[in-house]
N, C-alpha and C positions, 0 to 999 in steps of 0.2 A: 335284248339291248335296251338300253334309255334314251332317253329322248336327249341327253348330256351328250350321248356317247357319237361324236362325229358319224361314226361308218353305221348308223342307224338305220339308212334308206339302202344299206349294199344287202344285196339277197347273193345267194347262191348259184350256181348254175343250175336248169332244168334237169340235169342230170343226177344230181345228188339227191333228189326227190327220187328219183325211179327205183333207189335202193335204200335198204336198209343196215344197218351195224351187221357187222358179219355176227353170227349166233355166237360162237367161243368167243368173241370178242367183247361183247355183254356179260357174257355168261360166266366169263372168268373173273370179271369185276365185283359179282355176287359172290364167286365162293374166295377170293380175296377180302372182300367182307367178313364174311364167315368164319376167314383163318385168324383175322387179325381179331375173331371175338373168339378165339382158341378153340373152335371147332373140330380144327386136324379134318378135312375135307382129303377122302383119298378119290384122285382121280383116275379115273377108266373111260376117257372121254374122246382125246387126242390123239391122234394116229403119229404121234412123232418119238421113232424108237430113244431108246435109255439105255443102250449098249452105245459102246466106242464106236468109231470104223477100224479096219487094222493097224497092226503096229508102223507098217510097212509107208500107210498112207501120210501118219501124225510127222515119222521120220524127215518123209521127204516135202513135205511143208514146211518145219522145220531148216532143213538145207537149204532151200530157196530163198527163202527168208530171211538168209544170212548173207546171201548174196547181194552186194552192193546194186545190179545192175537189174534187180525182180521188180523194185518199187515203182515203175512207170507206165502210163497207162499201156495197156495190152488190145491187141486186134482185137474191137467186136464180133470176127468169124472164130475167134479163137486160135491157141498155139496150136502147130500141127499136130507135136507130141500128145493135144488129147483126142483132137479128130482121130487123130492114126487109133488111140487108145478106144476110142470109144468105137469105130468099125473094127478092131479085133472082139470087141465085148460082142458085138453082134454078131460074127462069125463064129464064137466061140461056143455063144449056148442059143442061138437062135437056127446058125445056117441061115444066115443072109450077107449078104455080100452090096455092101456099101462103098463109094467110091468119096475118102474122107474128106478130098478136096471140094470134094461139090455137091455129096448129097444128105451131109449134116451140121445142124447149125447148135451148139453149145449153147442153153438156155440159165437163167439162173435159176433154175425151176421154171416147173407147170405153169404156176400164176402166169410166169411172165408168156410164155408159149401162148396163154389160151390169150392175151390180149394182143402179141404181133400177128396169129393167124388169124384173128379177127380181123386186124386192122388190113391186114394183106387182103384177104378175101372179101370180105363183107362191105358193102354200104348202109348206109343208112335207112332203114326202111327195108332192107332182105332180111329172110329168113333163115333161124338155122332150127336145128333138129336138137332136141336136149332131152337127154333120158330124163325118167319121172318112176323110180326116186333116181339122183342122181348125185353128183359133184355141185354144191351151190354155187361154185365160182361160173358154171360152165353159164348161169343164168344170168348173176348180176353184172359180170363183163359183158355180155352179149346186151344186156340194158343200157349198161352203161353207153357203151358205144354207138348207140340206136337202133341195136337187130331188133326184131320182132323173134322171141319164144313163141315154139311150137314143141310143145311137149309131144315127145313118143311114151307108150306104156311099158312097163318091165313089169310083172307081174310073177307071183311065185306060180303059181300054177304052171307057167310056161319054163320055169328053169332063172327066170328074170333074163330071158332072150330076148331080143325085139323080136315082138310080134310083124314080119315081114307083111301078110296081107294085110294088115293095118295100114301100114306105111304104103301100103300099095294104094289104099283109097285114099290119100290121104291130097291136098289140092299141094301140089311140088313144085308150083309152079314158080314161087320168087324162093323156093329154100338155096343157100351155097351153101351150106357147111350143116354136118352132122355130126354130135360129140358121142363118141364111144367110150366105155373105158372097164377095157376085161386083163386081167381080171377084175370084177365089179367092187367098186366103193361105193354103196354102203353092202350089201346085198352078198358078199361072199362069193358070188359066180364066177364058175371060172370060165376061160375061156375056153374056146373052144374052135377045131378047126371049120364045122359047118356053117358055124353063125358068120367066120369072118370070110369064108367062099359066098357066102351073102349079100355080105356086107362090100365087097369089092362090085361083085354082077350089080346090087343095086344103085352104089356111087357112079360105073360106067354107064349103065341106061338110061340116068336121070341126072347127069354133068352134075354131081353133087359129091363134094370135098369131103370125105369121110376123114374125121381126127381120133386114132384110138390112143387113149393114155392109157399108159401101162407101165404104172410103176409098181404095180405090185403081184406082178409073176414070179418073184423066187418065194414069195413069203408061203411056209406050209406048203409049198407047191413044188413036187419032184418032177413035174414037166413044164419048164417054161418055154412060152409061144408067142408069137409076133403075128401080126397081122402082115408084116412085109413078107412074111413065109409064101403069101400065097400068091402065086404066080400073077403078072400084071398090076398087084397093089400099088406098087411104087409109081404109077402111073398116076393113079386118083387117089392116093391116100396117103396120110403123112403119121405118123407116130412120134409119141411121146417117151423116153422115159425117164426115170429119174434115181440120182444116187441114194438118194435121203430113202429112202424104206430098203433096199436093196444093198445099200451098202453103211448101213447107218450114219448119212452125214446129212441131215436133215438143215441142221443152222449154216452147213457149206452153202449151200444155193447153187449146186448142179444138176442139169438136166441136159435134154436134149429134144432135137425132132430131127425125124431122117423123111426122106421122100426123095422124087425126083431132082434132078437139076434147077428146074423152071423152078418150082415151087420154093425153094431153097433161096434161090434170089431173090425172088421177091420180097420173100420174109426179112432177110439178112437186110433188104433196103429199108425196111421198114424200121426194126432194130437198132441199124448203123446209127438213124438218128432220132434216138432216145436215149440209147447207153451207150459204154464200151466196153470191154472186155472184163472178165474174172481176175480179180487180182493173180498174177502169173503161179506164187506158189501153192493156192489151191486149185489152178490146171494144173497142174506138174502132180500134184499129191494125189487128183484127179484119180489122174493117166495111169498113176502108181495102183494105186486101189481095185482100176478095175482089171489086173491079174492076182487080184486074191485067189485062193487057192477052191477048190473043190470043197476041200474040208473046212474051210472059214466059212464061206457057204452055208453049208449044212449044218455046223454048230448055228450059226445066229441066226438066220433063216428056216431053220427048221424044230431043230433040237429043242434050242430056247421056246420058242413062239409055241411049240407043241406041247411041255409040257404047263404052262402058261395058260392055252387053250382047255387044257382038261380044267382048273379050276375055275375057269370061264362058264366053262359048259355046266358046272356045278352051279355057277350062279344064277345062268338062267331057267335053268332046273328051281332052282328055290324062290325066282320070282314067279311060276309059275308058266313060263315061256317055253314056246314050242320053235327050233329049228334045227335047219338041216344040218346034218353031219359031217358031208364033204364038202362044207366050205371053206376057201383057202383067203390068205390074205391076212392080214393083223388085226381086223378087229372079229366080234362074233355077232351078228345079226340076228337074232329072235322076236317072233311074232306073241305082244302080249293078251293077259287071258280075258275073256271076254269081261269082265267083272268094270275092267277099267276104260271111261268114256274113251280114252286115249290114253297114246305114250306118256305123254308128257304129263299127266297126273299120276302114275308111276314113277317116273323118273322125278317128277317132285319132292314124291314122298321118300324115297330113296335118298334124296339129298338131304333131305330135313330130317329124316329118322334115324337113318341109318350109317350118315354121313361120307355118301359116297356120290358121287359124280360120273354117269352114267348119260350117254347120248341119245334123245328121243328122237327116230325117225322122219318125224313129220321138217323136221329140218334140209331133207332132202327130195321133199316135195310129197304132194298128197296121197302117191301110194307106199308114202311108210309111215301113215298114219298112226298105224298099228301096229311097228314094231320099235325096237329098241336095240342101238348098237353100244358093245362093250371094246374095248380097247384092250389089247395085252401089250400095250409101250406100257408096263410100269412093272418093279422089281416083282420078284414071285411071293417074297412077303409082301407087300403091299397088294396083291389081289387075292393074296390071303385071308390078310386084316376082313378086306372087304368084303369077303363068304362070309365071314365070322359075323361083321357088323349086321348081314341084310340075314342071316341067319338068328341074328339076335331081333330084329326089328320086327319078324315072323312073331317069335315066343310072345313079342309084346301086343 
């Protein structure tokens, strides 16, 4: 600003310092540069699917929509018709049993979840628990707000588990909240039932608010699992999940958290006043979506994303990357080869050579320094193109 410019001496809040531009959010400004110099930039960056949701969902958005009496604001706790919707979702493939009136609070996504359970739980100056590599949001909202980050480690050697005797010496003493989130983003792990009998014993021993987000159990994955499965969770632990990767409605902005009663209210108070409600007919279109079928499922969830995957796995085969082969989830996580200081002078060159748009680990903290994640949100030619390219950038 200039010395002209009135609002010269206004500074920001202390809070806008503790964080940085989210990464995709810089980072698309570059290869929007790029495009607009005729680049053709293919990306395999973004975890946000490129299929419809069902027909069944677009339908009855649509209908509502036509209705004179949809367009006003709607309950912050949500219509019944999705509560009700979204405790059959959970009965249906989880075997959990949720009571819709009071032990689930309709979110408009994750984002918003990770900032009301913060704001519910946390003060100022407490600590919470945040995988490392992890979700970045789980870090710069917990900054934002004034938790103090206490990274736990994920590590491939261990499965990318939390290391539990870690966490056991670890000083617990100001921690309230612990982020989870299996299946794992970035990292491909899936869940699993040992880790989260774990993870319940260690949130009840140590009054510490276990949060596992989990929106990404159907993807490549023929067994999806809840943490609320295991007996007493609902007590200490609240879960996440979300439409947008499960049911391809990503730009909807639905989610969820389910847990106890207690927990529930608190959040909902928190909530109440900051927003209100989902526009009526994408809860209704909601509600609709989630009794898609078995086979809707398995086509977009599996089928697609699987065959998607094999050309994936092709690609990190020809960057010269090494990883595992049962990981589930939509993107592919590979450890790159030793030649390169880091991810991210790979994925450099890969954007500049090859003209592709590939995610460097270190984005999700310092133990994925050394790997690189690839995306299958994009058509099957378009990660076609992209072997071809980074196969051509080889020759050269």
């Amino acid at each position: 600003m200039t010395e002209n410019n009135p609002n010269h001496n206004i500074k920001p809040a202390e809070r806008v310092s503790a964080v940085s531009e989210y990464y995709f959010s810089r980072k698309l400004k570059e290869v929007a540069r790029l495009n607009a110099k005729g680049k053709d930039i293919i990306s395999l960056a973004i975890g946000s699917p490129d299929m419809p949701p069902s027909e069944a969902a677009i339908n009855k958005l649509c209908e509502v929509a036509r209705q004179d009496g949809s367009h006003g604001y709607q309950p912050t706790m949500g219509t019944p018709e999705l509560r009700e919707a979204m405790a059959g979702f959970y009965k249906r493939w989880y075997n959990v049993d949720l009571d819709p009136q009071k032990e689930i609070q309709p979110l408009i996504g994750s984002k918003e979840g990770i900032l009301h359970v913060t704001l519910a739980f946390v003060n100022p100056g407490d600590e919470v628990l945040v995988p490392n590599p992890g979700y970045p949001t789980y870090t710069s909202l917990s900054k934002i707000l004034g938790a103090k980050v206490v990274n736990y480690n994920l590590r491939e050697d261990n499965g990318w588990q939390p290391d539990f005797d870690e966490l056991e010496k670890t000083d617990l003493s100001k921690v309230k909240l612990m982020w989870t989130n299996y299946p794992n983003m970035p990292t491909g792990a899936n869940a699993q039932e040992d880790t989260y009998r774990k993870l319940v014993d260690f949130a009840k021993r140590h009054s510490i608010v276990v949060v596992n987000d989990n929106p990404y159990s159907f993807i490549l994955n023929e067994k999806p699992l809840s943490l609320l499965q295991i007996p007493e969770a609902k007590d200490c632990c609240i879960e996440f999940n979300s439409m947008s990767k499960s049911h391809n409605m990503p730009g909807w902005r639905v989610g969820m958290c389910a847990s106890n009663s207690r927990f529930i209210e608190w959040i909902l108070k928190i909530k109440s006043n900051i927003d209100s409600g989902t526009f009526r007919g994408i809860q209704f279109a909601a509600a609709e979506a989630y009794n898609n079928s078995d086979e809707w499922h398995h086509q977009a969830n599996i089928t697609t994303y699987r065959r998607r995957r094999d050309t994936a796995e092709q690609i990190m085969k020809e960057l010269g990357c090494t990883f595992a082969p049962k990981q589930v989830g939509m993107f592919l996580w590979g450890k790159i080869p030793e030649k390169y200081n880091d991810a991210e002078e790979l994925t450099e060159r890969v954007l500049h050579e090859a003209r592709v748009f590939i995610t460097p680990g270190f984005i999700f903290g310092s133990n994925g320094e050394r790997y690189i994640r690839i995306s299958l949100c994009a058509k099957d030619d378009k990660i076609e193109e992209a072997l071809s390219r980074i196969k051509g950038m080889k020759q050269k």
